[in-house]
N, C-alpha and C positions, 0 to 999 in steps of 0.2 A: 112613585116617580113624580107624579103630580104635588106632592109635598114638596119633594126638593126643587122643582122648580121653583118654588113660590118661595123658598126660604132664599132660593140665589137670586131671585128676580127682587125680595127685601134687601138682602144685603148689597145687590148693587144699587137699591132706589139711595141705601141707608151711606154707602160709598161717595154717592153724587152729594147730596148733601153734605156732608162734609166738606167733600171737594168746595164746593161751593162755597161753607162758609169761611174755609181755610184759605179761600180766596180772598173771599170780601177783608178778613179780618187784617190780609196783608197787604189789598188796596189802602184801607183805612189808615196803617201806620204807615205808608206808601205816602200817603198824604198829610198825616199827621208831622212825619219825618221833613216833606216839604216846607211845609208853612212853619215849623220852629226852624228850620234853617235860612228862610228867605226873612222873619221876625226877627232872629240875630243877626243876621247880616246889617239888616236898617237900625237895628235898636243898640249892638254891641260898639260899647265906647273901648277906645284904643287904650290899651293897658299903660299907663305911666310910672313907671319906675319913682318909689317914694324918694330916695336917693336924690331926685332931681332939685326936692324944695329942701337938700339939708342947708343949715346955717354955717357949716364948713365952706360953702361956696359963696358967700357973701352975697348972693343973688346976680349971681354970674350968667350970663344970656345964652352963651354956649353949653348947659347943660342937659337943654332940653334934646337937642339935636347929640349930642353925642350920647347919649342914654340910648334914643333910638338905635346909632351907630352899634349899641351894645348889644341892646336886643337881638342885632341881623346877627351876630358873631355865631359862627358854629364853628365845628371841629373834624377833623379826618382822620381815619383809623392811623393807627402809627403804630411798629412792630415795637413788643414786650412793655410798653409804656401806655401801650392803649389807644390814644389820641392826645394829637398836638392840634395846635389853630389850621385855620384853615385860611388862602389866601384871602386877603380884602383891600379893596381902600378906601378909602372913607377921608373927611376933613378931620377926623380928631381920631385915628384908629384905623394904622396900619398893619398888613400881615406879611408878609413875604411869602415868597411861593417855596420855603424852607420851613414856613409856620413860626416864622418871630419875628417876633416884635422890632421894630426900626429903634435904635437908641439917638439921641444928639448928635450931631455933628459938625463942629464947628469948624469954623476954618485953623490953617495952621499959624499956629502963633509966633510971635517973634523970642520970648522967653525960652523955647523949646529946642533941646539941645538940637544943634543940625546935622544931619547926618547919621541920626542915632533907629536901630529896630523899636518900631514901634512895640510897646509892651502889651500885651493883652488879657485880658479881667474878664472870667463870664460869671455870671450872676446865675446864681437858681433857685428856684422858689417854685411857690401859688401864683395868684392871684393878686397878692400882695405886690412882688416884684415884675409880676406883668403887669401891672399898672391901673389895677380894677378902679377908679373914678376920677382917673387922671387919663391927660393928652398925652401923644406920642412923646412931646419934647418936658415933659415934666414926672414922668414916672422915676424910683429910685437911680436906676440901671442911670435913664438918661442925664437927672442929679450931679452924679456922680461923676459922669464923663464932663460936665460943665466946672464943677469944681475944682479936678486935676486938671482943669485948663489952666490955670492960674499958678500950675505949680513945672519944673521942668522936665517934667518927664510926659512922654508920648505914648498914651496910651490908647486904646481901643477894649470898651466897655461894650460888652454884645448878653442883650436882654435873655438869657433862654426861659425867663419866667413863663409857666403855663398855667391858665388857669386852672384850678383844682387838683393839682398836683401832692401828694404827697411825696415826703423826704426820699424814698424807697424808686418813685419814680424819676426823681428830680437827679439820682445815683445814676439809674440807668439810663438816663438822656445824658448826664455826661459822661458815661461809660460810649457810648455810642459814636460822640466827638473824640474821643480818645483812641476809639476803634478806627475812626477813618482819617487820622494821623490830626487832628485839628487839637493840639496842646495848647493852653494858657502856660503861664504866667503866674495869674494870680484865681482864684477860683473859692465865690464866693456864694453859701448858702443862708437865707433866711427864712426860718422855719416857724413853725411850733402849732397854730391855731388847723391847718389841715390834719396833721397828725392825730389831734384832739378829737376833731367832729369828723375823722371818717372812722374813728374806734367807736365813738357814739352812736353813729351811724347803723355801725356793723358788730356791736357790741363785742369788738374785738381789735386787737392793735396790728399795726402791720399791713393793712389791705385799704383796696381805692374805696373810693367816693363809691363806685359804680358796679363794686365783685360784684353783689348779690344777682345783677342784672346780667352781666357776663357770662355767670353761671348759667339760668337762667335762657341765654341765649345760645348756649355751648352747643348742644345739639338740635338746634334747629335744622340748620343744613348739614349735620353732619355727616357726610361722603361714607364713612364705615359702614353706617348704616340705613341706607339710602330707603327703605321701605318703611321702616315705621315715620311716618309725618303725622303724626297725631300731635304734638307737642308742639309743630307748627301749626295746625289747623287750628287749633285751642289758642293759642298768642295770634293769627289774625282772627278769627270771630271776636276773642275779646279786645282788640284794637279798631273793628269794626263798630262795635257796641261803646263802646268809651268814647271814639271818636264823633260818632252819631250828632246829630241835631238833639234828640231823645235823648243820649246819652249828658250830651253838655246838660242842657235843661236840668236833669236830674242831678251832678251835680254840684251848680248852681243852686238849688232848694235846698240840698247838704247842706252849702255850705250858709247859706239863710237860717235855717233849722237850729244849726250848733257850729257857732262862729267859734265858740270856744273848741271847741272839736277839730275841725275842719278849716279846711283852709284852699281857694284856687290860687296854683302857682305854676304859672304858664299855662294855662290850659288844665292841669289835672289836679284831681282834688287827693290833696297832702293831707293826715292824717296828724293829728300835733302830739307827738308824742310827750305834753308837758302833765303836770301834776297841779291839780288845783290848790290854790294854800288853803290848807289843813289838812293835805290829803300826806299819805305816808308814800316817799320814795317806793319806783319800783327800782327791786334790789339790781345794782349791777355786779361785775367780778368783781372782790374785790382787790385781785391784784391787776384790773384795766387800767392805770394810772402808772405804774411802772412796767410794765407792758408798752406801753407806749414810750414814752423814756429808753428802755430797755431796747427800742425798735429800731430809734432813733439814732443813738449813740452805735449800734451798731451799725449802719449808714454811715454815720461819721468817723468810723476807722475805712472804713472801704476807700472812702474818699482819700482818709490819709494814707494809708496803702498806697493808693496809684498817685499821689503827689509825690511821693520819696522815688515811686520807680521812673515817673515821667519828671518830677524837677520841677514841680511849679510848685508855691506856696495856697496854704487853703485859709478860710477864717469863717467862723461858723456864727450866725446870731437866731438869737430867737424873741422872734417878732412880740409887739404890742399888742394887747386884746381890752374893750372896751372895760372890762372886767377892775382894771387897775386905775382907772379915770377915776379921781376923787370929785374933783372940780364939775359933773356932770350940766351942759347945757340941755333945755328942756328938749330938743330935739335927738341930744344922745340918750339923755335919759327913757325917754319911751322906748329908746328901741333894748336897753339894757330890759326892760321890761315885757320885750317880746317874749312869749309865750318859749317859743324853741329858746332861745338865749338865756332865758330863766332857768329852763329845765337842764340845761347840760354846763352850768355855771359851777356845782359843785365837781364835775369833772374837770373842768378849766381851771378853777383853783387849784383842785390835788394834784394834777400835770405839773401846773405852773410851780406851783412849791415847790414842790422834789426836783426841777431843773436848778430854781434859786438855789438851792441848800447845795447843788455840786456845779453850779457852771465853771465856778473858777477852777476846781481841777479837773471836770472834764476840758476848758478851753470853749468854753462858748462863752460871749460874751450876753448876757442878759437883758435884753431890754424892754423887756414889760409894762417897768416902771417910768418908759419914758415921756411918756404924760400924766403919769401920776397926780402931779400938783400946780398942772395949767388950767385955767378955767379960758381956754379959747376955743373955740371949736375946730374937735380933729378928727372925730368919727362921722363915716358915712352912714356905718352900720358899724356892728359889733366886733369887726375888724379891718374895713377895709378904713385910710385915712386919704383926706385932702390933699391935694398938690402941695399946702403947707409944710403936713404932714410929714409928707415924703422928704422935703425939703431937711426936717428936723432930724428925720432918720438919718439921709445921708451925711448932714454934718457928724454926725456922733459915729460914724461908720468912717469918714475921712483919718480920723488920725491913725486907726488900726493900719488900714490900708495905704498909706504914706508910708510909716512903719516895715510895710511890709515890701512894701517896692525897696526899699534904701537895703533892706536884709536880703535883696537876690544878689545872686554874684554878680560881680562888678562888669563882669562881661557881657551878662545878660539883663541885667537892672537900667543899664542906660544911665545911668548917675552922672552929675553935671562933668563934662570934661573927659565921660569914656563914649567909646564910637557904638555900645551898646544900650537899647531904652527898653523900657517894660512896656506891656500891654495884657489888660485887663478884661475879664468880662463874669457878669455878676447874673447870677439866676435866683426868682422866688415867684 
């Protein structure tokens, strides 16, 4: 009896100690945790958007501040599409409390028939046609609305660009307008470079920016099965841990370590999925390339489906990628040389082809090549372009859409000298 006393009177002397140092060791990182978060706080510089110094902006004053404007931007759940913008205002970047984007709006003109339905245009897209490094009154959507100003028809061009959008979601946000009786007119898509980099992404065609995460988050709160929270517990301690002082710090020294590797964007450290030169491709499918294609065009009969059953006309383009810039200025060049943009370059090609070799009988109008053999600066990044830019897109998008208005019926086109006008609205 006296034995087991002595063996329980060790194991709890051998208990306390523990206890103890199981203490001390989470005072320490207690404190450790402290002093790298109060050392960031004083020492971390505000993250600037490279974007700010491109030579596309001629060293324009308002970029600094509207970068900022970008950075606040977030987004709000929105049903089968995922997430739309979320309200904001700002001086150079506005949202509505519908999550779009404000287009131009000029006053009414004296050229414009009187009396006539306005005609209406909506636009859909990425990031592109949302107007990723451009102001409210210079993105494509608003372009465009400035352009047919000049011409006699009364239109109304409404932005539904969202950022990150692929084609598939771009369908189902105008299936949605469609849904709660909001018809166009005229309805226009500009595509191609999201399509690209979310199959790259997701090593597969068809799916967002964001599945894998979605997934991912599917059963977190899952209601069916309300007892097992283990799958939440593990995504907050690891959001805990990454979030941490500790956790920054670490990595931070990643990304010190193997620059080539690693990489902080926004906060967390991205993984580069590139390939060193000399190093041999890893293998992708090799039918991801028409897969994509194959995704797409499928999207663009949906769309023409519900134009024939609702009466509006559609016109379909596929956007610019730095990839086709001949003329490269040494600011766009580095970034053609970005690590990621390198690595998913022979994808962007094999897409791009196989749209060129069929746009003209699928009906898309191609335009890749639209800075091909300018040497002026139009890349922000390896797809997004200047107010310029945009400028250049939309004239080359003007005469389709001209075209298109004068081919609606006379009743509903508004054409000079009928009591009926068009209106317009364009998404990307």
């Amino acid at each position: 009896m006296a034995d087991l006393y002595k063996v329980a009177a060790g194991l709890k002397r051998a208990l306390w100690v523990i206890w103890i140092e199981v203490t001390l060791v989470l005072l320490m990182l207690a404190f450790l945790e402290l002093t790298i978060d109060i050392g960031l706080h004083f020492t971390r510089k505000p993250e600037v958007d490279p974007r700010v110094y491109a030579d596309g902006y001629q060293k324009e004053r308002w970029t600094r501040e509207y970068y900022d404007e970008l950075a606040a931007f977030t987004v709000q759940w929105h049903p089968y599409v995922y997430w739309i913008a979320s309200p904001r205002r700002g001086r150079y970047i506005n949202i509505g409390d519908d999550g779009i984007r404000p287009t131009w709006r000029g006053a009414e003109r004296s050229n414009a028939v009187p009396k006539t339905r306005v005609l209406r245009i909506f636009m859909f897209g990425g990031s592109a046609i949302w107007g990723e490094g451009a102001r409210d009154d210079y993105t494509i959507p608003s372009l465009i609305q400035k352009l047919l100003a000049a011409t006699p028809y009364r239109v109304e061009v409404t932005n539904y660009g969202q950022r990150g959008y692929v084609s598939t979601q771009e369908v189902l946000f105008l299936q949605e307008q469609l849904l709660h009786g909001s018809i166009p007119d005229l309805v226009i898509f500009y595509d191609g470079s999201n399509d690209v980099e979310s199959a790259a992404l997701n090593s597969r065609a068809g799916v967002t920016y964001d599945e894998r995460y979605r997934g991912r988050e599917f059963n977190l709160l899952n209601w069916h099965n309300p007892h097992d929270r283990s799958l939440l517990y593990y995504e907050a301690f690891k959001s805990m841990v990454v979030n941490s002082g500790l956790g920054e710090m670490a990595q931070m020294i990643a990304e010190r370590l193997a620059p080539q590797e690693y990489r902080l964007l926004q906060g967390r450290l991205i993984r580069l999925m590139h390939r060193r030169r000399g190093q041999t491709a890893e293998k992708r499918d090799p039918h991801l390339e028409d897969d994509v294609i194959r995704d797409y065009l499928y999207n663009k009969s949906v769309v023409e489906d519900a134009s024939r059953r609702y009466g509006f006309k559609c016109l379909f383009y596929w956007q610019p990628v730095i990839y086709y810039k001949k003329k490269l200025t040494p600011y766009e060049a580095a970034w053609e040389n970005d690590p990621w943009v390198r690595e998913n370059r022979d994808l962007y090609i094999g897409v791009y082809q196989r749209m060129a070799e069929i746009h003209e009988k699928v009906g898309v109008r191609d335009m890749s090549g639209l800075f091909s053999t300018s040497s002026a600066p139009y890349f922000l990044d390896y797809v997004h372009i200047n107010e310029a830019g945009n400028m250049v897109v939309a004239k080359a998008m003007l005469p389709d859409i001209v075209d298109a208005l004068q081919k609606l019926d006379s009743k509903r086109a508004g054409a000079p000298g009928h009591p009926a006008a068009v209106r317009i609205a364009i998404g990307n």
